[in-house]
Short mmCIF file of the C-alpha atoms (twelve columns), coordinates in Angstrom:
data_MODEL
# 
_entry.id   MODEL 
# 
loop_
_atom_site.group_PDB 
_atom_site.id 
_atom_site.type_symbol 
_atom_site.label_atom_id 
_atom_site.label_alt_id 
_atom_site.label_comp_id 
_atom_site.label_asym_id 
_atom_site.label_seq_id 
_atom_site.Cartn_x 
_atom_site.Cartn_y 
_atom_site.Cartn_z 
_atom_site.pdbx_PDB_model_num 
ATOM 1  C CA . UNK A 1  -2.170 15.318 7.464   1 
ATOM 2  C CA . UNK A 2  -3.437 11.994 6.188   1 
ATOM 3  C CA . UNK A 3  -1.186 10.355 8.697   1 
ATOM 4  C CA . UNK A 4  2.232  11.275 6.936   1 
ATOM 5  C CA . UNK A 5  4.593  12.392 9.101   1 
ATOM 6  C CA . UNK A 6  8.678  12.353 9.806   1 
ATOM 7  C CA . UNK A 7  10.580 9.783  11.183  1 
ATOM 8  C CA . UNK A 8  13.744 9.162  12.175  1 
ATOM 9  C CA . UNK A 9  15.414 5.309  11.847  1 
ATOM 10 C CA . UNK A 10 18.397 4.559  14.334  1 
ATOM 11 C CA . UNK A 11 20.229 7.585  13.690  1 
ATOM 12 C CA . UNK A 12 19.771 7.728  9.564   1 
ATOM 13 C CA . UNK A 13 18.152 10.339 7.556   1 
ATOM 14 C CA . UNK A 14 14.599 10.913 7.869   1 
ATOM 15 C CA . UNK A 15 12.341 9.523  5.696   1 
ATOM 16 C CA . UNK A 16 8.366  9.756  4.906   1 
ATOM 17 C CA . UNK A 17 6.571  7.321  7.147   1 
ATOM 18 C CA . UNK A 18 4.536  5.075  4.909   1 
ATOM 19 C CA . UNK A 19 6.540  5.621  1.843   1 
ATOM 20 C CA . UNK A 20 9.261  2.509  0.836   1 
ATOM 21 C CA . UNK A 21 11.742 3.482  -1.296  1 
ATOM 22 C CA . UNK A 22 10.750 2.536  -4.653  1 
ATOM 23 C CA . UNK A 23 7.899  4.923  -4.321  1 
ATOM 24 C CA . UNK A 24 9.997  7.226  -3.488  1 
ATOM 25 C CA . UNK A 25 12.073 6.888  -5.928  1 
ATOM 26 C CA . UNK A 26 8.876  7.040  -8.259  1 
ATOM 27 C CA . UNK A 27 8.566  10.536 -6.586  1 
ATOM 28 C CA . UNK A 28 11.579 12.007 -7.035  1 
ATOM 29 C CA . UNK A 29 11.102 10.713 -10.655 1 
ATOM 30 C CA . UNK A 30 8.108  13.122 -11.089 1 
ATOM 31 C CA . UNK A 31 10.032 16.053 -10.253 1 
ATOM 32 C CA . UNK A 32 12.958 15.015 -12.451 1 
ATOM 33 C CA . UNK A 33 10.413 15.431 -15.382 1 
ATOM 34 C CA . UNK A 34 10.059 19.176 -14.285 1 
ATOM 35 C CA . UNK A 35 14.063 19.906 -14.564 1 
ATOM 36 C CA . UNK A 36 14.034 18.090 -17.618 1 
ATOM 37 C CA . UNK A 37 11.394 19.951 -19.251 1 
ATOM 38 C CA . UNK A 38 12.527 23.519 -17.967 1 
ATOM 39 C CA . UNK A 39 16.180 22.727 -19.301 1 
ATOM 40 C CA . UNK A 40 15.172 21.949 -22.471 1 
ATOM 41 C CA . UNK A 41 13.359 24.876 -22.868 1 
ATOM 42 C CA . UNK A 42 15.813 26.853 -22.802 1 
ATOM 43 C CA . UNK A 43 17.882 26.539 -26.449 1 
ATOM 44 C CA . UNK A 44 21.221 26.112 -25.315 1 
ATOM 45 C CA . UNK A 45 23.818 23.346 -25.743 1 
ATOM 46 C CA . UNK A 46 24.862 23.235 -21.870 1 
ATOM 47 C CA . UNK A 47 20.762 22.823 -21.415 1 
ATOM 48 C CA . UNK A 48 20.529 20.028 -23.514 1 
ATOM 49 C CA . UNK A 49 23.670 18.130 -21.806 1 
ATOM 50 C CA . UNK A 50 22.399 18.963 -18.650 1 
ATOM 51 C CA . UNK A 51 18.530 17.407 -19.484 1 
ATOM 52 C CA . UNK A 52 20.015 14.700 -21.074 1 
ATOM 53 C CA . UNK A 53 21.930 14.017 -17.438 1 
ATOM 54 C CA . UNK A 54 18.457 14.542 -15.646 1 
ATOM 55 C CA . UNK A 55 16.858 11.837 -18.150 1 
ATOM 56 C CA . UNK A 56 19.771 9.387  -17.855 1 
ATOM 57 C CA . UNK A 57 19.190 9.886  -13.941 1 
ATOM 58 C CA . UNK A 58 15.656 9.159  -14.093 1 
ATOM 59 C CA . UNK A 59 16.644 5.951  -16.093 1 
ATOM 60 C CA . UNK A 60 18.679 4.670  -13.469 1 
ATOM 61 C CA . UNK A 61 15.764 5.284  -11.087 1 
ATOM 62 C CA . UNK A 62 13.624 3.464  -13.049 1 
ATOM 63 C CA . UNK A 63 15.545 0.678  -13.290 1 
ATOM 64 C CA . UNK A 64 16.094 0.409  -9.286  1 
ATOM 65 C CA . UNK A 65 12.531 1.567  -8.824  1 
ATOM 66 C CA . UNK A 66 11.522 -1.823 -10.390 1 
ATOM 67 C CA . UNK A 67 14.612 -3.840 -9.061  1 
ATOM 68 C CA . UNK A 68 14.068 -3.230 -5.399  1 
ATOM 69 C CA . UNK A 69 10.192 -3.297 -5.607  1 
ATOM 70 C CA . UNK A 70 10.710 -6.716 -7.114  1 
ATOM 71 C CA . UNK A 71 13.574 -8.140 -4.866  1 
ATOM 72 C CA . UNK A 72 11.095 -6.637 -1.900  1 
ATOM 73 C CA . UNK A 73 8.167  -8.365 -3.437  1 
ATOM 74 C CA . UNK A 74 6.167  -4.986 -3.033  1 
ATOM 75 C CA . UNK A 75 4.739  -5.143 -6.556  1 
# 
């Protein structure tokens, strides 16, 4: 499996071996485009608020995306 694999940290959540977090972050990102796109399909005013939330959250992920990967020199 291209040496990805699960892995457990001292009792926290597992995480994707090989993955830091900005890139997962970057990940998670990706599929926030989806939700946003299939809400605002969908003419509705509650589908609109609730794509604008999705876009506002991938906002904030963007900005710690680039925040960590900088303070973690991983760029």
């Amino acid at each position: 499996m291209l040496g990805v694999g699960f892995s457990s940290v001292s009792g926290r959540s597992a995480k994707i071996s090989g993955m830091n977090l900005p890139n997962q972050l970057t990940i998670a990102r990706c599929g926030m485009t989806v939700v946003f796109v299939a809400f605002m399909s969908f003419e509705n005013f509650y589908c609109y608020f609730l794509a604008y939330l999705v876009f506002i959250g991938a906002a904030v992920t963007d900005y710690y995306d680039g925040k960590i990967a900088r303070r973690d020199g991983l760029l």
